[in-house]
mmCIF file of the N, C-alpha and C atoms, coordinates in Angstrom:
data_MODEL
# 
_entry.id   MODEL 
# 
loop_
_atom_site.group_PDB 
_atom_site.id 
_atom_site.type_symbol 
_atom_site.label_atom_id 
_atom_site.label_alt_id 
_atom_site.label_comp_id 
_atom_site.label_asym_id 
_atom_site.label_entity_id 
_atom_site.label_seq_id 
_atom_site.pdbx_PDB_ins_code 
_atom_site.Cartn_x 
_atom_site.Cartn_y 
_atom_site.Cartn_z 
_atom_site.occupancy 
_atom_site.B_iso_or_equiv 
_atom_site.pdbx_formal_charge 
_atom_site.auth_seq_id 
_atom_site.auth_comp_id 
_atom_site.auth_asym_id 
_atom_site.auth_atom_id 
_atom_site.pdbx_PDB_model_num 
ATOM 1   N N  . UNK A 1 1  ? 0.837  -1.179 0.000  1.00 0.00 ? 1  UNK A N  1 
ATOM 2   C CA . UNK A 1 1  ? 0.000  0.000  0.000  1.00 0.00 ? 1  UNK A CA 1 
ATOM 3   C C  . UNK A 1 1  ? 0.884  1.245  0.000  1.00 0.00 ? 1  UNK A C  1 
ATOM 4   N N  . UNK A 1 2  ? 0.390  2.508  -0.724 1.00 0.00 ? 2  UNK A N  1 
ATOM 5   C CA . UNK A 1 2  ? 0.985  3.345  -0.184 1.00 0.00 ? 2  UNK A CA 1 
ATOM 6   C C  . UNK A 1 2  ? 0.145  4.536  0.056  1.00 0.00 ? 2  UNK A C  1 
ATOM 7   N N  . UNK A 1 3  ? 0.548  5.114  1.104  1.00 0.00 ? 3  UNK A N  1 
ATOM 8   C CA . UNK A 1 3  ? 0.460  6.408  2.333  1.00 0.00 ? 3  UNK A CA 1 
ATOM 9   C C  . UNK A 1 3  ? 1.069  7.707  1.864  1.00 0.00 ? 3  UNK A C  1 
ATOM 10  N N  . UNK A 1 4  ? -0.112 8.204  1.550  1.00 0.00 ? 4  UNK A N  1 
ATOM 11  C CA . UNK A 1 4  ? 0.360  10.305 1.122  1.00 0.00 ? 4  UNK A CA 1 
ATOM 12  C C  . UNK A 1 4  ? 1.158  10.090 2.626  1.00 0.00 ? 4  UNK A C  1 
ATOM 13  N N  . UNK A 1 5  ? 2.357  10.673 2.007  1.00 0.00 ? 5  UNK A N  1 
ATOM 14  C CA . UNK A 1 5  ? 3.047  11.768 3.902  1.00 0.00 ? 5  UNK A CA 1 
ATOM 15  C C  . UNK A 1 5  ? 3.099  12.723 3.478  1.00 0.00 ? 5  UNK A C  1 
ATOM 16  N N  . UNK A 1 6  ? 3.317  13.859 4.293  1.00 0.00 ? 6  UNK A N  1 
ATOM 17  C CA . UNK A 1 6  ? 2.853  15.166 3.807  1.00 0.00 ? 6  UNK A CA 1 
ATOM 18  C C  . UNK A 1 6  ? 4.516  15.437 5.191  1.00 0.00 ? 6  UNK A C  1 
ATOM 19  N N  . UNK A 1 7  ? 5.354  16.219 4.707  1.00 0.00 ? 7  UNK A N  1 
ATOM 20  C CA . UNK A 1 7  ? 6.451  16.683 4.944  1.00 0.00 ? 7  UNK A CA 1 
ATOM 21  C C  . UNK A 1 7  ? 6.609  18.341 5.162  1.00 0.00 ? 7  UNK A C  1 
ATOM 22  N N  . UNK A 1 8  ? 6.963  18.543 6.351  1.00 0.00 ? 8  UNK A N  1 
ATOM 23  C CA . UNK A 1 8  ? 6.907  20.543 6.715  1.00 0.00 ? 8  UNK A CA 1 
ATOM 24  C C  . UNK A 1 8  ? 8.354  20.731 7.699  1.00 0.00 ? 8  UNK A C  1 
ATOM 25  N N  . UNK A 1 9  ? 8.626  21.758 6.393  1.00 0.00 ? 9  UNK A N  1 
ATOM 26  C CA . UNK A 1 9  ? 10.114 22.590 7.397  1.00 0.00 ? 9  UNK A CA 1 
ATOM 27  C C  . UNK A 1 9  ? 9.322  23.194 8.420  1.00 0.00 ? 9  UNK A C  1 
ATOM 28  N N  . UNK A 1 10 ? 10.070 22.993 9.655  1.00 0.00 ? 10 UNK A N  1 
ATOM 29  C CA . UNK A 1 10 ? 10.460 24.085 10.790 1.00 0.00 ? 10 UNK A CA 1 
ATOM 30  C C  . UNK A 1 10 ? 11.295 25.220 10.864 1.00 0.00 ? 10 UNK A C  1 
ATOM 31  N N  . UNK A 1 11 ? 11.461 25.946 12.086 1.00 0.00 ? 11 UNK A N  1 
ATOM 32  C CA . UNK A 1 11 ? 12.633 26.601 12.084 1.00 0.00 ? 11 UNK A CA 1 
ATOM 33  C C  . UNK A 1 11 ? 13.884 25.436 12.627 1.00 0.00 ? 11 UNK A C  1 
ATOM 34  N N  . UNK A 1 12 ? 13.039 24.493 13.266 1.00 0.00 ? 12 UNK A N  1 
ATOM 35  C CA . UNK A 1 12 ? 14.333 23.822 14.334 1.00 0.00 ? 12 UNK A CA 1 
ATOM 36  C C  . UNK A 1 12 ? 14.390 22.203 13.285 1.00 0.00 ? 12 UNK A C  1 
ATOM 37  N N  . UNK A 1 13 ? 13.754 21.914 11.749 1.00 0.00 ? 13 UNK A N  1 
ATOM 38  C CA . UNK A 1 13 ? 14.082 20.834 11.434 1.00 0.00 ? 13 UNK A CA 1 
ATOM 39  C C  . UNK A 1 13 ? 12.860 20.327 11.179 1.00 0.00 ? 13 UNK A C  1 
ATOM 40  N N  . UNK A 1 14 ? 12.479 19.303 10.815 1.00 0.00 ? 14 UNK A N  1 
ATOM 41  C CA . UNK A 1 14 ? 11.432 18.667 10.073 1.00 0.00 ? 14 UNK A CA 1 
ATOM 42  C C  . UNK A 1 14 ? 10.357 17.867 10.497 1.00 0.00 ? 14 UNK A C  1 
ATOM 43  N N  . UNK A 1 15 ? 8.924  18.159 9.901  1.00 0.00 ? 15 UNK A N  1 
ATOM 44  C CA . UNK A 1 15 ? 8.358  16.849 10.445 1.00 0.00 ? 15 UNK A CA 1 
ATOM 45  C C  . UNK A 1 15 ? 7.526  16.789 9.348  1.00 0.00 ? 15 UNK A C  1 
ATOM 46  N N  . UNK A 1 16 ? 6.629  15.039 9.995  1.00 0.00 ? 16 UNK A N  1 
ATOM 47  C CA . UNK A 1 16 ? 5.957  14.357 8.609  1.00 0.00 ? 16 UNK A CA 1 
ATOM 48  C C  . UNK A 1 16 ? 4.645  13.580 9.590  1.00 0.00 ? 16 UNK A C  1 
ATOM 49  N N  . UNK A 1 17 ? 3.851  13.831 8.581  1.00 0.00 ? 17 UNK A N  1 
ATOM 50  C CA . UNK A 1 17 ? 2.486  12.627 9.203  1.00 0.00 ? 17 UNK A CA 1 
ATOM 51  C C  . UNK A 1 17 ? 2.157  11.944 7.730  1.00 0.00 ? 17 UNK A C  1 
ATOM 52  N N  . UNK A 1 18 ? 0.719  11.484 8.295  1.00 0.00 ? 18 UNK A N  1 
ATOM 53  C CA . UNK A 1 18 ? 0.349  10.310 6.841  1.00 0.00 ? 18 UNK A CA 1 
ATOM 54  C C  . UNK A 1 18 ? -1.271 10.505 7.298  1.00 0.00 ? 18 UNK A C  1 
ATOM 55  N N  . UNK A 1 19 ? -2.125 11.385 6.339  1.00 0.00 ? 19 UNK A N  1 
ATOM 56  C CA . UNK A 1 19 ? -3.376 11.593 6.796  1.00 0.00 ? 19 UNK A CA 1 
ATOM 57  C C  . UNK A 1 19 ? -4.395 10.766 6.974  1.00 0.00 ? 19 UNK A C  1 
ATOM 58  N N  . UNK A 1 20 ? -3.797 9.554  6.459  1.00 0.00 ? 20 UNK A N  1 
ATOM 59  C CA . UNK A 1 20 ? -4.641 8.292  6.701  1.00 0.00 ? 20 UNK A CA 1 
ATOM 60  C C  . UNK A 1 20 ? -4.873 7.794  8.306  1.00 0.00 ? 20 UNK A C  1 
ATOM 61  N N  . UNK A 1 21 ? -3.699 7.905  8.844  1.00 0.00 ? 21 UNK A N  1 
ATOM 62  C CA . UNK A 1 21 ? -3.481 7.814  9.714  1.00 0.00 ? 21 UNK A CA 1 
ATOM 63  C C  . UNK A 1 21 ? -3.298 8.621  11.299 1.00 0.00 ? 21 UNK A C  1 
ATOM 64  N N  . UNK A 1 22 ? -4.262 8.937  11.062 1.00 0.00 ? 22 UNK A N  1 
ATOM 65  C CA . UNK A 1 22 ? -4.422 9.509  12.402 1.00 0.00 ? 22 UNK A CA 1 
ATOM 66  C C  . UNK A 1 22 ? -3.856 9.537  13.452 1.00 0.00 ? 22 UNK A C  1 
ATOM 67  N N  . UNK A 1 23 ? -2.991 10.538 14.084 1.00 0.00 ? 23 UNK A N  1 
ATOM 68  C CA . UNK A 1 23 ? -2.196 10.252 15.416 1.00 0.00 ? 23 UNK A CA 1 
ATOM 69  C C  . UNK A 1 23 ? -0.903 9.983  14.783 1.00 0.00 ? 23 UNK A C  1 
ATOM 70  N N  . UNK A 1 24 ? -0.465 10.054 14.127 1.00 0.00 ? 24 UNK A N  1 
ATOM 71  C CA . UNK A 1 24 ? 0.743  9.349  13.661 1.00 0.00 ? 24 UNK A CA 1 
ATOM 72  C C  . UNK A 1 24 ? 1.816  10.685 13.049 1.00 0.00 ? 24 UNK A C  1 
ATOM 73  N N  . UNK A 1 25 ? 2.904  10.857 13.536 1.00 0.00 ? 25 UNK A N  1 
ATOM 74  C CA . UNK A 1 25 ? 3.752  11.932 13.329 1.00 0.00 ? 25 UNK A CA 1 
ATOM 75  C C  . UNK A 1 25 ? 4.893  11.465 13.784 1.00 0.00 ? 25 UNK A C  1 
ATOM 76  N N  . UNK A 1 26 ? 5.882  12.363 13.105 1.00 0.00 ? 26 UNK A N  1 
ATOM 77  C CA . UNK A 1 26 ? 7.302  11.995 13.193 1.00 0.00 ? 26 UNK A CA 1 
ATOM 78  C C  . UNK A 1 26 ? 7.926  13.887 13.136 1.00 0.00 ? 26 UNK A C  1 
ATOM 79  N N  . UNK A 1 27 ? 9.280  13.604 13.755 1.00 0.00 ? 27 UNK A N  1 
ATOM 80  C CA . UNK A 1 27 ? 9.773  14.901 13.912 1.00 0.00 ? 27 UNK A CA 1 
ATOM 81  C C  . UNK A 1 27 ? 11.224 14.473 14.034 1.00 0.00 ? 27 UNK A C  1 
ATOM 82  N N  . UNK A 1 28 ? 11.860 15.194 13.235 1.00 0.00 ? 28 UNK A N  1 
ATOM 83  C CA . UNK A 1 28 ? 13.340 14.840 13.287 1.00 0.00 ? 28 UNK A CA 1 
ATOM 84  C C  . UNK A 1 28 ? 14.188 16.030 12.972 1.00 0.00 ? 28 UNK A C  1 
ATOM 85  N N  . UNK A 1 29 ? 15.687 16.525 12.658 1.00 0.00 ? 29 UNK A N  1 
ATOM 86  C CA . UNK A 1 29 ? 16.528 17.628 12.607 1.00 0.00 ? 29 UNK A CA 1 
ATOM 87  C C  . UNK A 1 29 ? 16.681 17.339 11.119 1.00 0.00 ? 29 UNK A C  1 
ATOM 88  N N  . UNK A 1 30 ? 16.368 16.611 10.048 1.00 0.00 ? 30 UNK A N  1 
ATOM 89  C CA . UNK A 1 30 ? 16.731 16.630 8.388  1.00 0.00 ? 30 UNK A CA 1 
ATOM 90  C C  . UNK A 1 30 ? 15.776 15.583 7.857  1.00 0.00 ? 30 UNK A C  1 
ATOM 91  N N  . UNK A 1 31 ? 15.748 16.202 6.512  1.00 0.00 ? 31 UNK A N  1 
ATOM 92  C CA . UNK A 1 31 ? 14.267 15.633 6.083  1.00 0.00 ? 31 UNK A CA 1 
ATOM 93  C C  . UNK A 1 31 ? 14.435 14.085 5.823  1.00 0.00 ? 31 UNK A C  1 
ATOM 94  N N  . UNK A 1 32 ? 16.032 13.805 5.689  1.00 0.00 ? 32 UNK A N  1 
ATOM 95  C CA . UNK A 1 32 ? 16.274 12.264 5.373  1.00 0.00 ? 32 UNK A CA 1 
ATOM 96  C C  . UNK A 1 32 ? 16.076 11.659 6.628  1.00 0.00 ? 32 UNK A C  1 
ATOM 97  N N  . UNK A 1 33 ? 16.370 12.005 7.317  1.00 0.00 ? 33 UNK A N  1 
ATOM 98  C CA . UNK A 1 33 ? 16.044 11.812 9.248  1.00 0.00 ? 33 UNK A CA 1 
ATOM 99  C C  . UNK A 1 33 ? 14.155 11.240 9.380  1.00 0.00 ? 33 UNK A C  1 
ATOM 100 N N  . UNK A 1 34 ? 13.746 12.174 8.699  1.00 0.00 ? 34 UNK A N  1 
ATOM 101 C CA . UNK A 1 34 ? 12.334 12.435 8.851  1.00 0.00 ? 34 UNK A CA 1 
ATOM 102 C C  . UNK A 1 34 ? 11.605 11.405 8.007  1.00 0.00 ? 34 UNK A C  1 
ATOM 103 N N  . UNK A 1 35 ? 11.949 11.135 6.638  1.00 0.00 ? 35 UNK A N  1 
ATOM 104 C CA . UNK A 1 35 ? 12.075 10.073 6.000  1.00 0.00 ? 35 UNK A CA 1 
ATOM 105 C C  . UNK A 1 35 ? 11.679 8.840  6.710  1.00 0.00 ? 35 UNK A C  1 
ATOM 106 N N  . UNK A 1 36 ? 13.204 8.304  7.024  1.00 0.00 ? 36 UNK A N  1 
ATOM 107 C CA . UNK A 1 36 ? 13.235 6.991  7.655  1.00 0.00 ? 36 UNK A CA 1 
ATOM 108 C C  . UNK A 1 36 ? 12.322 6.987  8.839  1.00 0.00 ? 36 UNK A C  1 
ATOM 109 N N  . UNK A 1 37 ? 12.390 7.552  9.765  1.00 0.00 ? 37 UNK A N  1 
ATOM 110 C CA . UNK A 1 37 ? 11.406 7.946  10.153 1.00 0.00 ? 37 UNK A CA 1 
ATOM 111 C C  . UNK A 1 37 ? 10.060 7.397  10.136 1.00 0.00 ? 37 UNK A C  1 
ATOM 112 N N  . UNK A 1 38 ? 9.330  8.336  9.228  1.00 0.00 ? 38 UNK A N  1 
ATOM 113 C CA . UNK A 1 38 ? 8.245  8.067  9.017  1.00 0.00 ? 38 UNK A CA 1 
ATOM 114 C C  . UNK A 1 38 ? 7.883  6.635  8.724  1.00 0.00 ? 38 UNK A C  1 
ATOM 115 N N  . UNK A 1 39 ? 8.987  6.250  7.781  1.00 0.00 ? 39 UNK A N  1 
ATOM 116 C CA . UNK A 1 39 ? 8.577  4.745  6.907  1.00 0.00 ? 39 UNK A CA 1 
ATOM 117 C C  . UNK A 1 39 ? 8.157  3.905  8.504  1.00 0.00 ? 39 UNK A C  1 
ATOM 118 N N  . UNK A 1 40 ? 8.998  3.817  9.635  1.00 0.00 ? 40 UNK A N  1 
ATOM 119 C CA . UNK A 1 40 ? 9.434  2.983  10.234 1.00 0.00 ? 40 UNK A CA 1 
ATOM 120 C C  . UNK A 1 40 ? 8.199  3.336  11.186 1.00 0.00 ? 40 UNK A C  1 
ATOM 121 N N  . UNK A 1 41 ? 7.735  4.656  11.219 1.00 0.00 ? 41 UNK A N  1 
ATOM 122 C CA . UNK A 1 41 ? 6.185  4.832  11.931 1.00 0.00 ? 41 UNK A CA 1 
ATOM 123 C C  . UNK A 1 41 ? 5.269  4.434  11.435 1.00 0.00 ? 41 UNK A C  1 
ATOM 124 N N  . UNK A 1 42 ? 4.850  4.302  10.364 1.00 0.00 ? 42 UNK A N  1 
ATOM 125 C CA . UNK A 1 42 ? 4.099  3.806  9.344  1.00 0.00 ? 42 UNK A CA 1 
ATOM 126 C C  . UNK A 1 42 ? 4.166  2.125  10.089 1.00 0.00 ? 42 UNK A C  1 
ATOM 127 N N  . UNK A 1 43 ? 5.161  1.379  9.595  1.00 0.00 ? 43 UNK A N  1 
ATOM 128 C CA . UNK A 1 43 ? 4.808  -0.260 9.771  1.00 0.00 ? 43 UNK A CA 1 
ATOM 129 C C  . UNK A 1 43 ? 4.886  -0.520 11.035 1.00 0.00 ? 43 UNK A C  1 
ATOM 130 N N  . UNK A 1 44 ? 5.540  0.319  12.502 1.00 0.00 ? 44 UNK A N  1 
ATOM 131 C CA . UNK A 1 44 ? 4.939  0.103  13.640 1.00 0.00 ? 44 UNK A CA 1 
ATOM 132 C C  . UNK A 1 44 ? 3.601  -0.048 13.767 1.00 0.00 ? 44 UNK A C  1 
ATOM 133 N N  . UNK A 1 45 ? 2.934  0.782  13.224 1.00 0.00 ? 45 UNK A N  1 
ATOM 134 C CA . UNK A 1 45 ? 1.256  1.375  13.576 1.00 0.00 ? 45 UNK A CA 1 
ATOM 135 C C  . UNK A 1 45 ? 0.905  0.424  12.852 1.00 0.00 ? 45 UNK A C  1 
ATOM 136 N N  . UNK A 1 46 ? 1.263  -0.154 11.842 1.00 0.00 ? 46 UNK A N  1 
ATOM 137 C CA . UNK A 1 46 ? 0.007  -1.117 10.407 1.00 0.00 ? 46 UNK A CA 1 
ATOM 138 C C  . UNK A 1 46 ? 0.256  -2.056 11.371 1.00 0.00 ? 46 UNK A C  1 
ATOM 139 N N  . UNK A 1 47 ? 1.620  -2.776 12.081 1.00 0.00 ? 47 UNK A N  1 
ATOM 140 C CA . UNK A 1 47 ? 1.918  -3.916 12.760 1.00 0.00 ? 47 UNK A CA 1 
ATOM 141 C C  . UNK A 1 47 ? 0.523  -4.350 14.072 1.00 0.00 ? 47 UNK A C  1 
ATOM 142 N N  . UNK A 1 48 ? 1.075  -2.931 14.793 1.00 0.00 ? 48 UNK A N  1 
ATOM 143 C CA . UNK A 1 48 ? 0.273  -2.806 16.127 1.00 0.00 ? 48 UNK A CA 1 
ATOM 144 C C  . UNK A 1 48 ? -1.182 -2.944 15.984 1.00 0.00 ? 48 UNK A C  1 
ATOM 145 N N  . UNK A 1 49 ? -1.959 -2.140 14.739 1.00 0.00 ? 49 UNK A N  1 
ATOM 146 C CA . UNK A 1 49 ? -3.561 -1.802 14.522 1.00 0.00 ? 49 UNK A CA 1 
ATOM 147 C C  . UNK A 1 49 ? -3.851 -3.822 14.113 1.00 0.00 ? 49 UNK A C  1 
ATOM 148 N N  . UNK A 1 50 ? -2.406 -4.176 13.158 1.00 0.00 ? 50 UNK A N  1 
ATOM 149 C CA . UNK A 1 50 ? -3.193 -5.707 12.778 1.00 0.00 ? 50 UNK A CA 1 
ATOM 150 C C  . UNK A 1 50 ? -3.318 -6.600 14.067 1.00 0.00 ? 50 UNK A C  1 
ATOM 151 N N  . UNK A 1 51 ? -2.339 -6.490 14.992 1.00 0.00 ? 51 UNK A N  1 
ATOM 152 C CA . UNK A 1 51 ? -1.924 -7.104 15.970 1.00 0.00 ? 51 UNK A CA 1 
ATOM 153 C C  . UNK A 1 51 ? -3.536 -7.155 17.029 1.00 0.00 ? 51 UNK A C  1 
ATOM 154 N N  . UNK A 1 52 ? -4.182 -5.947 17.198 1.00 0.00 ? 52 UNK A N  1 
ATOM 155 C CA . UNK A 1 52 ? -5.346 -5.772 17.810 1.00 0.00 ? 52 UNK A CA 1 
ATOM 156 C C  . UNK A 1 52 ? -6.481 -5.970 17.181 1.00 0.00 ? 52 UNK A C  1 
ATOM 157 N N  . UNK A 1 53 ? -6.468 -6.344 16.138 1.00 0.00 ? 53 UNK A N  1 
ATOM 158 C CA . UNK A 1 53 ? -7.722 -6.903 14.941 1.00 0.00 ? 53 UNK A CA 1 
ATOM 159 C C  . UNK A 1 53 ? -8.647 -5.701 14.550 1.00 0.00 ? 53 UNK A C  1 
ATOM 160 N N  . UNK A 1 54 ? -7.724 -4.055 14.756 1.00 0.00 ? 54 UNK A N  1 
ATOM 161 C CA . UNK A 1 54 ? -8.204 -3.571 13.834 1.00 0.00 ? 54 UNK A CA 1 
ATOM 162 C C  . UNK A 1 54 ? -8.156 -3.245 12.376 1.00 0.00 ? 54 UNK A C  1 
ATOM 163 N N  . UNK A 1 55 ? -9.037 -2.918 11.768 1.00 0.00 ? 55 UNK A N  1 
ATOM 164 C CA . UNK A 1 55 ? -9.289 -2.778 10.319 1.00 0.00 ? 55 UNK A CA 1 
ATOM 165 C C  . UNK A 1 55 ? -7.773 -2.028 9.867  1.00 0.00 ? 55 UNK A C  1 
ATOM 166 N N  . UNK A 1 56 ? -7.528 -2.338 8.876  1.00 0.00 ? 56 UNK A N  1 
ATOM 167 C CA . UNK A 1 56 ? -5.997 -0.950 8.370  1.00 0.00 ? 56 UNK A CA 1 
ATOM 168 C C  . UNK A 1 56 ? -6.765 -0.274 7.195  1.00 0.00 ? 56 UNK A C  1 
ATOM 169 N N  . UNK A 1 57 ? -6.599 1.025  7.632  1.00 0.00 ? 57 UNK A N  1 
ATOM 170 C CA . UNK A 1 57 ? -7.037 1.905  7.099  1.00 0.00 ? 57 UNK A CA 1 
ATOM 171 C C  . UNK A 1 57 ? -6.919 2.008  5.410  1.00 0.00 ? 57 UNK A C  1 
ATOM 172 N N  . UNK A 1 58 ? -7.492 1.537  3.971  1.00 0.00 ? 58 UNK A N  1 
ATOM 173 C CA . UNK A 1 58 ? -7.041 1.947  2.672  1.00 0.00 ? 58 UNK A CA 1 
ATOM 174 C C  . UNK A 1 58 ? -6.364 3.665  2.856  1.00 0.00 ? 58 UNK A C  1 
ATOM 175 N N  . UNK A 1 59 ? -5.599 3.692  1.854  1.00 0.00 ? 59 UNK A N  1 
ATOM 176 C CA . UNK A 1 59 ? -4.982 4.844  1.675  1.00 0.00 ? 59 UNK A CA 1 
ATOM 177 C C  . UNK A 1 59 ? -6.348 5.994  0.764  1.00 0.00 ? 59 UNK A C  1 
ATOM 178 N N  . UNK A 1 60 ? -6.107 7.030  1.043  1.00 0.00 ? 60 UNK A N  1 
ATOM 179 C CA . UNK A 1 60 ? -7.782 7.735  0.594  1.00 0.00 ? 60 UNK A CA 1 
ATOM 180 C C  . UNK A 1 60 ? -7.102 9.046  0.299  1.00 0.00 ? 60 UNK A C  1 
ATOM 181 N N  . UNK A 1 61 ? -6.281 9.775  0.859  1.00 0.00 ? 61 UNK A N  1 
ATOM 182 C CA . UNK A 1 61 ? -5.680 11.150 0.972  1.00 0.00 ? 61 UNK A CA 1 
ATOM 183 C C  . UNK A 1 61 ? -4.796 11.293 -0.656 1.00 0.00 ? 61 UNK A C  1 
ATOM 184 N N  . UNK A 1 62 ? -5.263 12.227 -1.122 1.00 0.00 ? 62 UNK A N  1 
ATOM 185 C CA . UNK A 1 62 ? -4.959 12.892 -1.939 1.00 0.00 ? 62 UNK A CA 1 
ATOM 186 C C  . UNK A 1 62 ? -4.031 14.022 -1.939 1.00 0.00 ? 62 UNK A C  1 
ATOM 187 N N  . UNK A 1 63 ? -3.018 14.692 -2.818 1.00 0.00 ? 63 UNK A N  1 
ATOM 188 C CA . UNK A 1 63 ? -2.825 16.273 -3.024 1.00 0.00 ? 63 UNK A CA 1 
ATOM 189 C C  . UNK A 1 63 ? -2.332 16.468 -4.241 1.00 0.00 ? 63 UNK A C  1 
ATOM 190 N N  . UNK A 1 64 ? -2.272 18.219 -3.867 1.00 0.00 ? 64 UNK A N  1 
ATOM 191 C CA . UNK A 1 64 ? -2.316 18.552 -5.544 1.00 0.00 ? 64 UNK A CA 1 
ATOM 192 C C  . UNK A 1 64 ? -1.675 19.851 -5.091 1.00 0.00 ? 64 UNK A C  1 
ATOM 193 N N  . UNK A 1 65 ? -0.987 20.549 -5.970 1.00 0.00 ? 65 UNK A N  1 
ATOM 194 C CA . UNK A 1 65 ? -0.340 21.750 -6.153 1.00 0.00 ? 65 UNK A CA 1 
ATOM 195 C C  . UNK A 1 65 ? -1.233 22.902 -6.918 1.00 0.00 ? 65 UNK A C  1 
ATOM 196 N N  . UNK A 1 66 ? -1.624 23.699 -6.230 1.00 0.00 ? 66 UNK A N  1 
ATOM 197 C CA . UNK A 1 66 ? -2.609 24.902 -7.152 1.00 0.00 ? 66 UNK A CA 1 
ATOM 198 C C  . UNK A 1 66 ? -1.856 26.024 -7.222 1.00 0.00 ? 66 UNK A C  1 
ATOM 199 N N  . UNK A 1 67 ? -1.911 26.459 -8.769 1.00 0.00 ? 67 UNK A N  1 
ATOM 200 C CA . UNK A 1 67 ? -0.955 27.946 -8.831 1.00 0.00 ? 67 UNK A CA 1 
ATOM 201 C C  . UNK A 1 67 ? -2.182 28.759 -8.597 1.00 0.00 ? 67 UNK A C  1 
ATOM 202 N N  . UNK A 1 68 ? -1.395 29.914 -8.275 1.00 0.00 ? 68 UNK A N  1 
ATOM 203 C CA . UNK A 1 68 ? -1.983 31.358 -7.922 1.00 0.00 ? 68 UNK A CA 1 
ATOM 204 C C  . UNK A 1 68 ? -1.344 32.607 -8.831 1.00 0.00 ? 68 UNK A C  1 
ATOM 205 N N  . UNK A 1 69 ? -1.743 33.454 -9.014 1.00 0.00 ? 69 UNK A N  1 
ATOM 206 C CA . UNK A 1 69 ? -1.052 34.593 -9.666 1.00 0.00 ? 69 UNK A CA 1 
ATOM 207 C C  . UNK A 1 69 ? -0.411 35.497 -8.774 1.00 0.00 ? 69 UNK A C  1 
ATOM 208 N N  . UNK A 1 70 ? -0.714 35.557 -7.078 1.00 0.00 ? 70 UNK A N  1 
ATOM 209 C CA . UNK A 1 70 ? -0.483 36.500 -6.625 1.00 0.00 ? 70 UNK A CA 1 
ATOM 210 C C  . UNK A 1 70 ? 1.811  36.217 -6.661 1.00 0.00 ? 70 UNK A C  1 
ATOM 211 N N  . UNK A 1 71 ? 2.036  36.908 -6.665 1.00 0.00 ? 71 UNK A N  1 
ATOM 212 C CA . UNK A 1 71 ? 3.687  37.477 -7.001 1.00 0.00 ? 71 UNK A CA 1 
ATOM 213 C C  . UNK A 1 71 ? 4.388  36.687 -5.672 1.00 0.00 ? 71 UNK A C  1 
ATOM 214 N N  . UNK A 1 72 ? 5.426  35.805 -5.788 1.00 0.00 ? 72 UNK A N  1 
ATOM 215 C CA . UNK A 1 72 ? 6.187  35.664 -4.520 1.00 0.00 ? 72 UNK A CA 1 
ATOM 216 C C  . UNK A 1 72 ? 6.563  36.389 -3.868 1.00 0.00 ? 72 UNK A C  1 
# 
């Protein structure tokens, strides 16, 4: 399966979630940091949710880039 993550600079370094997934975030000092990371939050949580016989969420989250005219 795969999981939109959605990735945001800080001032102090990086973080990432996966909107499928609820509760689920990662925070690290570089985005490759943040990366691995995430992957490795991701199959904790799919592990743990199968482990308790809940449902795993299909992937559903979408994005898209919209231009604007207003001037940088």
């Amino acid at each position: 399966m795969k999981y939109l993550v959605i990735y945001e600079k800080s001032e102090t370094g990086w973080g990432a979630y996966a909107p499928d997934l609820p509760g689920l975030g990662v925070a690290g000092n570089t985005l490759e940091e943040v990366k691995q990371l995430i992957r490795e939050a991701i199959d904790f949580h799919l592990e743990g949710m199968k482990e308790h016989g809940e449902p795993i969420p299909k992937p559903s989250a979408l994005t898209e880039y919209v231009s604007v005219g207003f001037p940088a």
